[in-house]
LOTI-769708 format. One record per residue: residue number from 1; x, y, z of N, C-alpha, C in turn; residue in three letters. Coordinates in steps of 0.05 Angstrom, whole numbers, plus 5000, padded with zeros to 4 digits. Layout:
BEGIN
NUM; X; Y; Z; X; Y; Z; X; Y; Z; ALA
...
END
This chain:
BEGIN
1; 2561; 0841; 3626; 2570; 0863; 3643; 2559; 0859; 3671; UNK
2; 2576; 0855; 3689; 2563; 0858; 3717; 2549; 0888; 3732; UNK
3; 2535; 0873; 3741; 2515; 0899; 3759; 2534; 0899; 3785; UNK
4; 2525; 0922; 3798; 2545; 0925; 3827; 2516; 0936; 3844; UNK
5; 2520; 0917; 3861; 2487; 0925; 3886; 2502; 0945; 3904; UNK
6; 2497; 0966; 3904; 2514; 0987; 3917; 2488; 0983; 3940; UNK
7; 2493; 0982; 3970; 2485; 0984; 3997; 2456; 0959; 3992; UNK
8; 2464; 0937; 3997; 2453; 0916; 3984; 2432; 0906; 4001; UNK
9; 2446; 0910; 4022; 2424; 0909; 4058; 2409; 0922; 4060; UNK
10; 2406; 0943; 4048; 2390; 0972; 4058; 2401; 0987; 4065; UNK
11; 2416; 1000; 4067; 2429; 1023; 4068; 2426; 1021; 4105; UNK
12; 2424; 1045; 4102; 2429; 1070; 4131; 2405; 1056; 4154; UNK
13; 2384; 1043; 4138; 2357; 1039; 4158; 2360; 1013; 4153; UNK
14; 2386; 0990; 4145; 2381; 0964; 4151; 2357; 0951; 4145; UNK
15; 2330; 0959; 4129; 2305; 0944; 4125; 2312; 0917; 4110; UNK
16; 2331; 0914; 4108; 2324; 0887; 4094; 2339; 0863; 4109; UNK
17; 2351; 0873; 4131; 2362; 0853; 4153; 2341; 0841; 4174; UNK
18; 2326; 0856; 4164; 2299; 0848; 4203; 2287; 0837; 4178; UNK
19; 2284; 0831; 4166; 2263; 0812; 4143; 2260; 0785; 4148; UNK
20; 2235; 0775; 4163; 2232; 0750; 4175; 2240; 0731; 4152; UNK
21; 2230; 0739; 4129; 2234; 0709; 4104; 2271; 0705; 4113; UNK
22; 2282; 0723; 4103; 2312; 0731; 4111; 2321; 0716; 4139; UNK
23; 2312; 0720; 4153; 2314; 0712; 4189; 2310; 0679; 4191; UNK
24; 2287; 0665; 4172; 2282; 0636; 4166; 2305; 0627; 4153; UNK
25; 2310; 0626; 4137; 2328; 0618; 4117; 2351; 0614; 4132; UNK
26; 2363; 0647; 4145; 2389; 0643; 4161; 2386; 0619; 4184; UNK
27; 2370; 0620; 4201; 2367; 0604; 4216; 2368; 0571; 4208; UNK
28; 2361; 0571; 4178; 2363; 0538; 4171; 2398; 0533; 4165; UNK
29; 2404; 0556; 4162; 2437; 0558; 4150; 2458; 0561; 4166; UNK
30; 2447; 0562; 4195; 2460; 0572; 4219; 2471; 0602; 4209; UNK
31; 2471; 0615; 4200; 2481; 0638; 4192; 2464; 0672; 4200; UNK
32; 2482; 0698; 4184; 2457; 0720; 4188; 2440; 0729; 4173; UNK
33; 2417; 0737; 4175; 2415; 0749; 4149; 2420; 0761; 4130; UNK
34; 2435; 0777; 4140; 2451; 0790; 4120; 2469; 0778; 4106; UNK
35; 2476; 0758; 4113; 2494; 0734; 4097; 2471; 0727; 4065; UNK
36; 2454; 0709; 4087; 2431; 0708; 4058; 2427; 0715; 4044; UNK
37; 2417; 0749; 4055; 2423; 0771; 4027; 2438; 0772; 4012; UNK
38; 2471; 0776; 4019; 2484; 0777; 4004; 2496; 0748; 3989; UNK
39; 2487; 0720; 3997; 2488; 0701; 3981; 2474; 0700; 3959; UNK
40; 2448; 0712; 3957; 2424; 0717; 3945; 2429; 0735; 3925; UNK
41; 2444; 0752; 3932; 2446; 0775; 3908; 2472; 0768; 3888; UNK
42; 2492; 0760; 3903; 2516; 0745; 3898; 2515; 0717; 3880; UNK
43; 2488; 0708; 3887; 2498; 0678; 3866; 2493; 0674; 3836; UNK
44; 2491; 0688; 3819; 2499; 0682; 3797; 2521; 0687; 3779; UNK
45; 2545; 0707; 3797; 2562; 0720; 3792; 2559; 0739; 3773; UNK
46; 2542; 0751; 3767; 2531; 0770; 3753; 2532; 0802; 3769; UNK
47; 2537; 0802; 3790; 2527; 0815; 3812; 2554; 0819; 3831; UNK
48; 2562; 0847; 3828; 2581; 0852; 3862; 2563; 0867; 3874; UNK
49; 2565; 0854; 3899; 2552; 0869; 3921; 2577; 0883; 3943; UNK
50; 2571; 0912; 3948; 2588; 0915; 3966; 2567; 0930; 3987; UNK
51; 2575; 0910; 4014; 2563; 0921; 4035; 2577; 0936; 4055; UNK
52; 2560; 0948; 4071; 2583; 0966; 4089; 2590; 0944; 4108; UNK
53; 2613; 0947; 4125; 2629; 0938; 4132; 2639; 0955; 4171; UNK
54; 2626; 0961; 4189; 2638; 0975; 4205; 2654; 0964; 4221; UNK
55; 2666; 0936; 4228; 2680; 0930; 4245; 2691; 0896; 4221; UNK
56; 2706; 0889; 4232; 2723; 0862; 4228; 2711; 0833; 4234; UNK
57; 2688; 0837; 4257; 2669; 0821; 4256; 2647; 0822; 4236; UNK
58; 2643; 0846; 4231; 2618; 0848; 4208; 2626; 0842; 4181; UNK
59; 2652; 0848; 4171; 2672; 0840; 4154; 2664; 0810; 4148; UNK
60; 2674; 0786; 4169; 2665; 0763; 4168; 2643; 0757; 4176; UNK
61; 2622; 0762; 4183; 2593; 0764; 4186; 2584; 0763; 4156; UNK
62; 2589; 0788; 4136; 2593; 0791; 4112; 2606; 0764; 4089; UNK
63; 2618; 0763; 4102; 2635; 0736; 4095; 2629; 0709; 4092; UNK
64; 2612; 0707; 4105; 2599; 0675; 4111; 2582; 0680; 4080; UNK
65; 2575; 0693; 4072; 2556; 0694; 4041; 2570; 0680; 4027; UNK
66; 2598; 0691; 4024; 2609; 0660; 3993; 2600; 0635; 4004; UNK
67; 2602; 0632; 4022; 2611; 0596; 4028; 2576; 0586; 4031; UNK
68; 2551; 0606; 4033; 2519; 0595; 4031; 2510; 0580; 4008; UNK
69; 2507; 0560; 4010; 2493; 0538; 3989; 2470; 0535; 4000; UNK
70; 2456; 0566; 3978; 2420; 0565; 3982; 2406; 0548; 3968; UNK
71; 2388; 0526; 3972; 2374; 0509; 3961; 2351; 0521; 3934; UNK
72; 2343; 0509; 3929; 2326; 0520; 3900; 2292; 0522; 3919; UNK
73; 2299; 0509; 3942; 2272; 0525; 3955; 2267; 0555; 3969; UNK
74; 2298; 0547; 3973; 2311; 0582; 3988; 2307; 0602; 3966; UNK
75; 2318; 0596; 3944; 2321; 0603; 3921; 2283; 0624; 3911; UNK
76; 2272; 0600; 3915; 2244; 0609; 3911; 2232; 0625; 3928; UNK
77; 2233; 0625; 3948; 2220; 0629; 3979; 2233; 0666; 3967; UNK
78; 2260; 0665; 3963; 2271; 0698; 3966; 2264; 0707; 3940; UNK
79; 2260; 0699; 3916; 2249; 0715; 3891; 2227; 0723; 3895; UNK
80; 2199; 0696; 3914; 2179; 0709; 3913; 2174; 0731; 3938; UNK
81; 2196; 0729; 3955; 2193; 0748; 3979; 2202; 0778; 3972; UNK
82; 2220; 0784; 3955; 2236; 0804; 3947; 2233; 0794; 3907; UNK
83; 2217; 0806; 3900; 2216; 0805; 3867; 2222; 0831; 3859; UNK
84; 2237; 0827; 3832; 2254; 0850; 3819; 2229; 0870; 3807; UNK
85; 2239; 0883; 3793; 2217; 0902; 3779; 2202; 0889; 3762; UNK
86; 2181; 0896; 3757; 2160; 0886; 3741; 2161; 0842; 3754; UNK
87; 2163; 0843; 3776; 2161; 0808; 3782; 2195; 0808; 3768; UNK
88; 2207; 0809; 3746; 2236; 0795; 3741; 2250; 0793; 3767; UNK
89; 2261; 0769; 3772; 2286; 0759; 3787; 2319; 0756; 3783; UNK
END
């Protein structure tokens, strides 16, 4: 059964877009962070994420997440930066 990350970014206060680990990663990917995130939350297909959306650029800003091929160091770097409850990833 899939999970659905309802406001996946952080909601209303954006805290998980200014997230330097987040900010590195994009920068090796040419991309935003918020891409990362949502590649991050998005890659096992286990997971819909729906993020807000206010304009047609942010739409594809949003968008660049399918096409991120995060490495298994990226991979590591964001489990141990952002770990699920109790440490699970």
């Amino acid at each position: 059964m899939p999970v659905m990350a309802y406001s996946p970014l952080g909601g209303d206060n954006n805290l998980l877009v200014g997230d330097r680990t987040l900010a590195q990663i994009a920068a090796m990917h040419d991309c935003s962070a918020a891409a990362v995130a949502l590649a991050w939350v998005i890659r096992s297909g286990n997971v819909i994420a729906i993020p807000e959306s206010g304009s047609p650029a942010h739409v594809k800003e949003n968008a660049v997440a399918l096409s991120i091929a995060l490495t298994p160091r990226d991979l590591q770097t964001l489990d141990a930066a952002f770990p699920g409850p109790f440490g699970a990833t």
